[in-house]
C-alpha positions as a Python dict, from the first residue, in 0.01 Angstrom:
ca = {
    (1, 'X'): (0, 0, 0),
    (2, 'X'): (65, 191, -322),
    (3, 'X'): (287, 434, -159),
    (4, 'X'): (539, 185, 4),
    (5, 'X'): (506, -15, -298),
    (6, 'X'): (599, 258, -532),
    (7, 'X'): (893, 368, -272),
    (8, 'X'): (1003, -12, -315),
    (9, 'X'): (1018, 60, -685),
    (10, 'X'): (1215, 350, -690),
    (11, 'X'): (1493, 191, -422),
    (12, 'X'): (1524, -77, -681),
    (13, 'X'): (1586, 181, -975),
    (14, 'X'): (1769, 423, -837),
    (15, 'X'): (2096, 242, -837),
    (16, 'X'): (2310, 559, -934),
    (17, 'X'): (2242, 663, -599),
    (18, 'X'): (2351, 393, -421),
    (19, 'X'): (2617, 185, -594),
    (20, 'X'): (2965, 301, -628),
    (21, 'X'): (3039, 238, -1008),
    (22, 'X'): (2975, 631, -1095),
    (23, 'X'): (3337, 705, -905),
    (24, 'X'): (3489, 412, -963),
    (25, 'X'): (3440, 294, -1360),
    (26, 'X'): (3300, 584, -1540),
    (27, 'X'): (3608, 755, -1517),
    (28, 'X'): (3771, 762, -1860),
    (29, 'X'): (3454, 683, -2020),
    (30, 'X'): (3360, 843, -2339),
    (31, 'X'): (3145, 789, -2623),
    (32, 'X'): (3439, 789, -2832),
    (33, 'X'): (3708, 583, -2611),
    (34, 'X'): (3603, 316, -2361),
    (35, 'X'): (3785, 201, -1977),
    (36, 'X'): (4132, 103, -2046),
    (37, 'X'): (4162, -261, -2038),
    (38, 'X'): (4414, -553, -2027),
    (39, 'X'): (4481, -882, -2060),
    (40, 'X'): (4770, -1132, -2015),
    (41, 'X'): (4820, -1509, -2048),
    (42, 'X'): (5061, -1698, -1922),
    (43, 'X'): (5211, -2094, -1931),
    (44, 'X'): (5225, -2266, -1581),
    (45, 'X'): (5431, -2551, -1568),
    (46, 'X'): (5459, -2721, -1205),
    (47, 'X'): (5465, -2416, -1004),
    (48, 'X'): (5655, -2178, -1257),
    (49, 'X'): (5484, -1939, -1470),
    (50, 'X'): (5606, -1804, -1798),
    (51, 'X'): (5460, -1489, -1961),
    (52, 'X'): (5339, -1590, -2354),
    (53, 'X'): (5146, -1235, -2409),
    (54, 'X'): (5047, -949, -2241),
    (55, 'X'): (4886, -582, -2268),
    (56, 'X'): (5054, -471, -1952),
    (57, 'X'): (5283, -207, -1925),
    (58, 'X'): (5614, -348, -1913),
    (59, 'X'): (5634, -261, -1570),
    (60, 'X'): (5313, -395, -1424),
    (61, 'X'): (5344, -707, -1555),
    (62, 'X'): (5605, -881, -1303),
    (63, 'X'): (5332, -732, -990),
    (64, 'X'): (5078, -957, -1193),
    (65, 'X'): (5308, -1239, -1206),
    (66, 'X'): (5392, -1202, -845),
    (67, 'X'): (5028, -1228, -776),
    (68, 'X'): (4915, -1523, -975),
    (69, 'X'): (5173, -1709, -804),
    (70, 'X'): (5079, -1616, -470),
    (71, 'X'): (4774, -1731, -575),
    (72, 'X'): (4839, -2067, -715),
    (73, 'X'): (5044, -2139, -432),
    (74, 'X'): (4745, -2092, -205),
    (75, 'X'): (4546, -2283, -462),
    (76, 'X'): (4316, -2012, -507),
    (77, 'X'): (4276, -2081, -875),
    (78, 'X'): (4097, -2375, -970),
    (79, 'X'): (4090, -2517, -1335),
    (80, 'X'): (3777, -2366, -1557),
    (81, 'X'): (3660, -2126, -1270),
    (82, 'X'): (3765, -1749, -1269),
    (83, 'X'): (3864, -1596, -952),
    (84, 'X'): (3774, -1208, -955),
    (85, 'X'): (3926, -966, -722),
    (86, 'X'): (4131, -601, -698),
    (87, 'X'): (4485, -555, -794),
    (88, 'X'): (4717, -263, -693),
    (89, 'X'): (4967, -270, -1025),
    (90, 'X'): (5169, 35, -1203),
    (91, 'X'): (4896, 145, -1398),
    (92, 'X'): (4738, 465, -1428),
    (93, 'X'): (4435, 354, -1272),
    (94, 'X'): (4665, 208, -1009),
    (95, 'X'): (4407, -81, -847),
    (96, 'X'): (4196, -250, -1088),
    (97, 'X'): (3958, -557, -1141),
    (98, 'X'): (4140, -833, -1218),
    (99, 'X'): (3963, -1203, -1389),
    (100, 'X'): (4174, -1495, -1330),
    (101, 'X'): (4146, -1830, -1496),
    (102, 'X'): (4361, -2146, -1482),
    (103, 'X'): (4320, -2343, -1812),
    (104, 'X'): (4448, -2692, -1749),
    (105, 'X'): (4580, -2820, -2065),
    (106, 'X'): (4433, -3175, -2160),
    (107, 'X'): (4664, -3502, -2029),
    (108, 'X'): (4751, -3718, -2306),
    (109, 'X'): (4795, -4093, -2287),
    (110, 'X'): (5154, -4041, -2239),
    (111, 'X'): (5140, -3804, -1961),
    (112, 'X'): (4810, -3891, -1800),
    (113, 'X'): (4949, -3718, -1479),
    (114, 'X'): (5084, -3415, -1570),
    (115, 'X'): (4903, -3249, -1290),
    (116, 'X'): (4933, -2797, -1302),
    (117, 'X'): (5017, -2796, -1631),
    (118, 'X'): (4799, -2526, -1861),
    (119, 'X'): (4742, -2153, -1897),
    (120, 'X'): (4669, -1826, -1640),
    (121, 'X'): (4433, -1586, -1838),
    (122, 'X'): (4389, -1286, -1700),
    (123, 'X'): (4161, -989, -1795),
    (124, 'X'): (4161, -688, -1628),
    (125, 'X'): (3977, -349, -1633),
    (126, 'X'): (3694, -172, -1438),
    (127, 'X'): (3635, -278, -1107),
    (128, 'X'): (3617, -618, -925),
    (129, 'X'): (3245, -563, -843),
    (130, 'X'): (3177, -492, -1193),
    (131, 'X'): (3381, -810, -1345),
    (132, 'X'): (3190, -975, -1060),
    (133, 'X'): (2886, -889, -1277),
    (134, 'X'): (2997, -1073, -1579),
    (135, 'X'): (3158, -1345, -1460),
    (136, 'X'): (2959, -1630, -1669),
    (137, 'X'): (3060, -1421, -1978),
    (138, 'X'): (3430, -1406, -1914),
    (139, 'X'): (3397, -1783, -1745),
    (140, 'X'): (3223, -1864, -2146),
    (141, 'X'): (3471, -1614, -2337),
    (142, 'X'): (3808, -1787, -2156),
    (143, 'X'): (3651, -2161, -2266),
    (144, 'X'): (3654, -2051, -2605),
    (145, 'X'): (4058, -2006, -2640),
    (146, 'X'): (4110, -2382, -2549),
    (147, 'X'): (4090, -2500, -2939),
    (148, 'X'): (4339, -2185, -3003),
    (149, 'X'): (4587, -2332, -2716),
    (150, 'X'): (4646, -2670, -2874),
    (151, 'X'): (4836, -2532, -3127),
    (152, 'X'): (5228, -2688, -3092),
    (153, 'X'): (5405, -2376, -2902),
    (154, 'X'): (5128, -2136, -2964),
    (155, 'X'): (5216, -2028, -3372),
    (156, 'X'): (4879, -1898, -3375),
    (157, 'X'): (4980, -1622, -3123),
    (158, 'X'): (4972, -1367, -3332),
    (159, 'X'): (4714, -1465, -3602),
    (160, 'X'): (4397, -1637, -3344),
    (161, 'X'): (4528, -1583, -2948),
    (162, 'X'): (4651, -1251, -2913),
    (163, 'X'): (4369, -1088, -3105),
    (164, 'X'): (4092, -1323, -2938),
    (165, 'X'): (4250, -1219, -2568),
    (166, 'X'): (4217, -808, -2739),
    (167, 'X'): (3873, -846, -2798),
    (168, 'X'): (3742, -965, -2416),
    (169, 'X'): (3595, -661, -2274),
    (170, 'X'): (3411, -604, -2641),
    (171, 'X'): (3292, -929, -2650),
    (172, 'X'): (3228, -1028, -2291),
    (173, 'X'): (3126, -659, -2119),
    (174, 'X'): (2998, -433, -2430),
    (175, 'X'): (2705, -673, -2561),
    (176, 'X'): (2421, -517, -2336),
    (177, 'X'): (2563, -146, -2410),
    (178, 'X'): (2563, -179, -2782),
    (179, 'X'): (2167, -372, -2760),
    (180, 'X'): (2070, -38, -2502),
    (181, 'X'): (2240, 208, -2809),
    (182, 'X'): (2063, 12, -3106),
    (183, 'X'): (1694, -12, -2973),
    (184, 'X'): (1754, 306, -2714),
    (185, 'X'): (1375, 427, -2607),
    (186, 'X'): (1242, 57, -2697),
    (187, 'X'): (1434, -170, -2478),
    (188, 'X'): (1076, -175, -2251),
    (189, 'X'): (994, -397, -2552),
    (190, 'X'): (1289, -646, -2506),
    (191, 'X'): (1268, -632, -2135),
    (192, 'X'): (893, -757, -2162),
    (193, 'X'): (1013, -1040, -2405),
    (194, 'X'): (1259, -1175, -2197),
    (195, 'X'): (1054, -1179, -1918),
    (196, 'X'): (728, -1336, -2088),
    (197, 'X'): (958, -1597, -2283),
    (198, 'X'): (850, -1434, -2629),
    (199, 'X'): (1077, -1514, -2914),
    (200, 'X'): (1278, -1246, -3060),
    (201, 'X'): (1419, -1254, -3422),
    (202, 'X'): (1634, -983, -3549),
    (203, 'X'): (1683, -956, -3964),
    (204, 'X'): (1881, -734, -4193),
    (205, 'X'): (2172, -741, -3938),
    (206, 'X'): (2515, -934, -3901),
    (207, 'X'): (2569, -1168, -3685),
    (208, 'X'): (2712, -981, -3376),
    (209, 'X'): (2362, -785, -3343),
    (210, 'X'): (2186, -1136, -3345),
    (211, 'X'): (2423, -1225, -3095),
    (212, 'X'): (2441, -944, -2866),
    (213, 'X'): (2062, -928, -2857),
    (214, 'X'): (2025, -1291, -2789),
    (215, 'X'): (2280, -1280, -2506),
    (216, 'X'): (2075, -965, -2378),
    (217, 'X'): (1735, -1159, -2371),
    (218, 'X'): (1892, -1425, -2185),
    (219, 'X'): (2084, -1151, -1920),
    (220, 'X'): (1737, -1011, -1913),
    (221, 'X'): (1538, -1347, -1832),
    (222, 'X'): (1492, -1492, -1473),
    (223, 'X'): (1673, -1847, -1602),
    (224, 'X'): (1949, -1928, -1350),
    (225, 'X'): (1905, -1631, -1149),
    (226, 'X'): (1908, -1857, -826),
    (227, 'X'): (1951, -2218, -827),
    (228, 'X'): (1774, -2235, -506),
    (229, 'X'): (1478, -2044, -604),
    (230, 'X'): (1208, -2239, -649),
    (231, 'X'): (1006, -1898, -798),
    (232, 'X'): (1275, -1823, -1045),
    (233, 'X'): (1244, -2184, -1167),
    (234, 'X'): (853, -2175, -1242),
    (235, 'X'): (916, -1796, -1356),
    (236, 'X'): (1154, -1976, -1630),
    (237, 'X'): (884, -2226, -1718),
    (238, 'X'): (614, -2006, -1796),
    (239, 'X'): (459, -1985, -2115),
    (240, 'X'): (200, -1822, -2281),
    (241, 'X'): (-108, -2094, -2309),
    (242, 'X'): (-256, -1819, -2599),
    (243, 'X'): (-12, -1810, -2905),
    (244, 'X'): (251, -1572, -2960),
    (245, 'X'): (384, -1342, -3189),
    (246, 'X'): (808, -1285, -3190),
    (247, 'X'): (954, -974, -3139),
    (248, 'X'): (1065, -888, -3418),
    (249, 'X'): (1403, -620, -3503),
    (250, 'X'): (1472, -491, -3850),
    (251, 'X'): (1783, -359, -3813),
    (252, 'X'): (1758, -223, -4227),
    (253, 'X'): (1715, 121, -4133),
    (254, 'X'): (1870, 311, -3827),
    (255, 'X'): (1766, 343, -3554),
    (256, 'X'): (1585, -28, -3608),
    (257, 'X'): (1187, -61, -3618),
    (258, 'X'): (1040, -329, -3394),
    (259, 'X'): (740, -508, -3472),
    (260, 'X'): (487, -686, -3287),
    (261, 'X'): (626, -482, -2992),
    (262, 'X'): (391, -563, -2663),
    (263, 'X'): (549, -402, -2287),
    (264, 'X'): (387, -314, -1960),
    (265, 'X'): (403, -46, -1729),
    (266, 'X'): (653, -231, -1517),
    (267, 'X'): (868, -232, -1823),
    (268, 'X'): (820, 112, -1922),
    (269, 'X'): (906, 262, -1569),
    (270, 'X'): (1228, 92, -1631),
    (271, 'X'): (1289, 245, -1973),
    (272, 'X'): (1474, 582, -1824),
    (273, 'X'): (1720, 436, -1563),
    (274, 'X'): (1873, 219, -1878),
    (275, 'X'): (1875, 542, -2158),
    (276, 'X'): (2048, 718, -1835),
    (277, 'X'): (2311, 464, -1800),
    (278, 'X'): (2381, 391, -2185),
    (279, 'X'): (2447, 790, -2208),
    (280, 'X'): (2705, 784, -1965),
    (281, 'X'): (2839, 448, -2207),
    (282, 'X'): (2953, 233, -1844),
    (283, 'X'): (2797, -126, -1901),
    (284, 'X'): (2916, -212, -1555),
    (285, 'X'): (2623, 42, -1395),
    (286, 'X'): (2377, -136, -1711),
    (287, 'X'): (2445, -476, -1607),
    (288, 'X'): (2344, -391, -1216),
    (289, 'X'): (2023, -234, -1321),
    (290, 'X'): (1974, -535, -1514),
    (291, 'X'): (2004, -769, -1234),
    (292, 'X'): (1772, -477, -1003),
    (293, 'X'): (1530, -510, -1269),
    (294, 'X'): (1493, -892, -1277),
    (295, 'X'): (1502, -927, -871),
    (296, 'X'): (1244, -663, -866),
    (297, 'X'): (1007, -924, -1054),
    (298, 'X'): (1091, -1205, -820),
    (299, 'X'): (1001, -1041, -531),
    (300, 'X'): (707, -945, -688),
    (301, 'X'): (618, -1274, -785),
    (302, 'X'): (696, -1340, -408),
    (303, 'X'): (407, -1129, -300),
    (304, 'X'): (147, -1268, -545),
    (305, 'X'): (203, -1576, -482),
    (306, 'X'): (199, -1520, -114),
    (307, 'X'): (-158, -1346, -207),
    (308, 'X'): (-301, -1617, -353),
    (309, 'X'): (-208, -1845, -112),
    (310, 'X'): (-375, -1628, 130),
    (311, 'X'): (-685, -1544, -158),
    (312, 'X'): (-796, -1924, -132),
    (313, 'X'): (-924, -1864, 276),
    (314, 'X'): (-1009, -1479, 240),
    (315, 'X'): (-1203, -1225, -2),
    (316, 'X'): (-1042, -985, 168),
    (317, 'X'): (-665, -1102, 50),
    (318, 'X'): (-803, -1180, -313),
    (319, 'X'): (-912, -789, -322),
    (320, 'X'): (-544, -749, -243),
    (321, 'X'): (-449, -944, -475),
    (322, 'X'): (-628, -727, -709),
    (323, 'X'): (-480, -405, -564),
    (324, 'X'): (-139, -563, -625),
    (325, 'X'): (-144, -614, -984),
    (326, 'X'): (-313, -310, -1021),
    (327, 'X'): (-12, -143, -907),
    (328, 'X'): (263, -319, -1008),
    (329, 'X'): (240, -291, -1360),
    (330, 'X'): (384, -624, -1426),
    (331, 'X'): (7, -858, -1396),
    (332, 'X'): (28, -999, -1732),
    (333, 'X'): (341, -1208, -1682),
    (334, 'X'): (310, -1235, -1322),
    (335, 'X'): (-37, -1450, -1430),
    (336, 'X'): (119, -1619, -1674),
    (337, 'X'): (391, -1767, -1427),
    (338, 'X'): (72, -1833, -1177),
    (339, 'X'): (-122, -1988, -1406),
    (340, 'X'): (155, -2259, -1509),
    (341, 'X'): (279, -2299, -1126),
    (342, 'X'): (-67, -2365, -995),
    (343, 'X'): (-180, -2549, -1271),
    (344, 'X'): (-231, -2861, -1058),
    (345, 'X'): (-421, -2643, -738),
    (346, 'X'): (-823, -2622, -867),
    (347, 'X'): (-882, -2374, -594),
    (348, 'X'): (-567, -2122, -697),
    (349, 'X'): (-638, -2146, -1065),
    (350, 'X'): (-1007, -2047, -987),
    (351, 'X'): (-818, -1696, -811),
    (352, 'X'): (-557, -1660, -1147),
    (353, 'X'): (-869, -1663, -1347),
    (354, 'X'): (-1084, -1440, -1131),
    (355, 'X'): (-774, -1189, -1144),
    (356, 'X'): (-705, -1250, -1508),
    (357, 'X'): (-1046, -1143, -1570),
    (358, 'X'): (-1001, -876, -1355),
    (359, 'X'): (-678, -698, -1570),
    (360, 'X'): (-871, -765, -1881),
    (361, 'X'): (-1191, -543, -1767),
    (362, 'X'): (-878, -303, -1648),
    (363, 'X'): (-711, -313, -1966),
    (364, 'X'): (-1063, -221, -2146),
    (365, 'X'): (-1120, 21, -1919),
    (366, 'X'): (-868, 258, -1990),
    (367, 'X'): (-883, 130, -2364),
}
């Protein structure tokens, strides 16, 4: 059981070996420059578009143009969603990721149909599987120019639009890099906080740390990872009955210290693969061992709850269940979710306890 469960483990790590975004976005990475990126925005009117701004080479821009329309025509771009996919432009990269979003401008009372009116926003940079992987970002990012857009004939352009459309791939992509570079070795700490819903407070730091760090807990959490997933619903619900202490960073000194720092060995074993991919500075490979970490702790809340279910007709299955947290590394919040799901099932919250009582005499153990 250990054996498969530890090669189950390492599948789930070892993304470098598996996913393509070594060859296909670390190239031009540094850890003094970062992936060449672009962005562009244009006015649709009707079924015209007309460039305001753009990063493009000169050149590259009228293949972008040619695409959006192809794609409005088809209407492939619907108003407030982004539309992610590859691009072959004349760039050096030559095919790149490209983010699309139609901002429909809002209808007055004097043109209350002025249907296709707005803006086409377009990022681009990377890959389209690793825009794919922050698409509620850029989807949050692009919402944030529609104050800047209602400006009569864009006069801000220069002074609020142009330099908020420079900044997407900083603000958007770079957030979990720059969290993995400040606490390095100790992001076991945050990944255990996210996951066991512990508050984390960060002082003696400006206000982009607080925010990066804050976005990071909530990439790290299992909140919205499936709509459909009943697991990852109760997962999100579960807190602590015993009080808790916050995480807390103070960023005064550098690197930070953390305090109040608690982790597991499911946490540590994932301390490595992150270090590994901050080195080679490519948030696109970060954000996918991100999402491998969290689906790693759904399926393993799969199996002990499938245990438990099974622990209520058979000594034999509750041993297992024992076995299973044993080995995973991650019993202390798996519990915790079990104990709040089942709280209405006497017979399973009779088997959380038995088991909770069971880590603690493990925990002392190797005290």
């Amino acid at each position: 059981m250990f054996t498969s469960q530890t090669s189950s483990f390492q599948e789930s790590i070892d993304v470098e070996e598996r996913d393509d975004f070594d060859s296909e976005d670390i190239s031009g990475y540094s850890q003094k420059s970062q992936l060449n990126c672009y962005y562009t925005i244009y006015l649709y009117q009707g079924t015209s578009l007309t460039l305001i701004d753009s990063s493009l080479p000169s050149e590259a821009e009228p293949e972008l143009r040619t695409y959006i329309s192809r794609r409005l025509s088809k209407g492939a771009l619907l108003g407030g969603m982004g539309n992610i996919a590859t691009v072959e432009l004349s760039l050096p990269e030559e095919s790149v990721g490209c983010y699309c979003c139609l901002l429909e401008q809002e209808h007055s009372p004097e043109q209350p149909d002025a249907d296709g009116n707005g803006y086409v926003v377009c990022f681009m940079g990377g890959s389209e599987k690793g825009l794919n992987l922050f698409r509620l970002e850029l989807d949050k990012y692009v919402q944030g120019l529609h104050s800047s857009l209602q400006a009569p004939e864009l006069q801000n352009l220069e002074t609020e639009v142009r330099p908020y459309l420079s900044r997407w791939y900083e603000e958007s992509v770079m957030h979990i890099y720059r969290v993995a570079q400040l606490v390095q070795s100790n992001i076991s700490f945050l990944l255990h906080a996210a996951l066991s819903h512990t508050h984390v407070e960060v002082v003696n730091s400006d206000e982009r740390t607080k925010g990066d760090v804050s976005r990071f807990i909530k990439a790290a959490s299992l909140q919205g990872l499936s709509q459909q997933d009943t697991t990852a619903a109760s997962l999100c619900k579960a807190i602590s009955e015993e009080p808790q202490c916050d995480l807390v960073i103070d960023c005064s000194a550098s690197p930070p210290t953390l305090l109040n720092t608690v982790s597991n060995r499911f946490c540590d074993d994932w301390n490595q693969a992150f270090l590994n991919a901050a080195e080679r500075c490519n948030p696109f490979l970060l954000r996918q061992i991100l999402e491998n970490f969290k689906l790693k702790a759904i399926q393993d809340m799969n199996s002990l709850k499938r245990l438990v279910r099974q622990a209520e007709m058979s000594h034999y299955a509750l041993f297992r269940c024992c076995q299973f947290l044993q080995g995973c590394g991650n019993g202390d919040v798996l519990l915790q979710n079990a104990r709040v799901e089942h709280s209405d099932m006497p017979e399973a919250c009779s088997i959380i306890a038995v088991l909770e009582e069971f880590l603690r005499e493990q925990s002392q153990a190797q005290a």
